[in-house]
N, C-alpha and C positions, 0 to 999 in steps of 0.2 A: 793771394798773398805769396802763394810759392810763383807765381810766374812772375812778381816785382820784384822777388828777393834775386831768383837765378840771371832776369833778363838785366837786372841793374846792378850784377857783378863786375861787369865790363867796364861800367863808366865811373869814371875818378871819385872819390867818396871826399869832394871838398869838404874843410870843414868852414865850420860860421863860428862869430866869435863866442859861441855861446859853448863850444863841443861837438855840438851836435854835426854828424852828416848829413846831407843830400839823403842818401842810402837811406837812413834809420826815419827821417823825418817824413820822407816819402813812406816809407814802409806801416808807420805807423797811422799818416792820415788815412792809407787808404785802407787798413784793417779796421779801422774803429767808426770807418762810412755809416750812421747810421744807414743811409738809403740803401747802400750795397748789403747790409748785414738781411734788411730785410726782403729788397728782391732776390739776394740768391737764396739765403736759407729760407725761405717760406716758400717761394715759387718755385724756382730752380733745383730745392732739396739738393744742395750742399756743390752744384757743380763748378764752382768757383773752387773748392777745393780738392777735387778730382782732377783738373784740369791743372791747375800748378800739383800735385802728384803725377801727371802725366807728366809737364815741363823739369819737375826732377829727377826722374827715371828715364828719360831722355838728357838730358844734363848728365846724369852719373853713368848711362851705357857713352856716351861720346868721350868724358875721364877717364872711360877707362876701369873704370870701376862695376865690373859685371856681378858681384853679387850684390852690392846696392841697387844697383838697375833693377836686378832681379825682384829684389825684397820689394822695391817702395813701387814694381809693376802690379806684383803680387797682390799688394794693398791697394792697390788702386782696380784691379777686377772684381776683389773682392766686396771692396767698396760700391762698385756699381759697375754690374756686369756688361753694361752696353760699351766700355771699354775693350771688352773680349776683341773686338772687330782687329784690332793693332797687335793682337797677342802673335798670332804668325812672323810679321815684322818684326818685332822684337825679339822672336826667340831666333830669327835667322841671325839679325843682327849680335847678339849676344854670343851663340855659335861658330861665328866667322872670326 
């Protein structure tokens, strides 16, 4: 969900004549996948959401925003440590 939210800030959020966006309409089909709900939370234990925690914390170190980066990297090692592997990277980049 967080890599459809960050990756489809870019593109124009038309509307329909209903209100709705593009953005929200996407966002919402594909959170409420049953299929996805259940191959990533059962098999995968939760990497669909580690990974857009990744795509945010890289979204907020590239704004600029180094104690966000910080925070939501933070939560994302702690969340599942095989993330560790990027933490160098990041902390050079947060650094620089």
């Amino acid at each position: 969900i967080g890599v459809l939210w960050q990756t489809s800030s870019s593109l124009p959020g038309s509307s329909s004549r209903s209100g709705v966006t593009s953005r929200a309409l996407a966002l919402t089909l594909v959170a409420f996948s049953p299929g996805l709900l259940m191959v990533d939370h059962i098999h995968f234990q939760y990497n669909g959401m580690v990974i857009g925690l990744h795509v945010c914390a890289l979204t907020a170190a590239h704004a600029q925003s180094p104690v966000l980066a910080a925070v939501l990297f933070s939560v994302l090692v702690h969340t599942k440590h095989i993330f560790a592997f990027a933490a160098p990277a990041m902390a050079a980049h947060l650094l620089a």
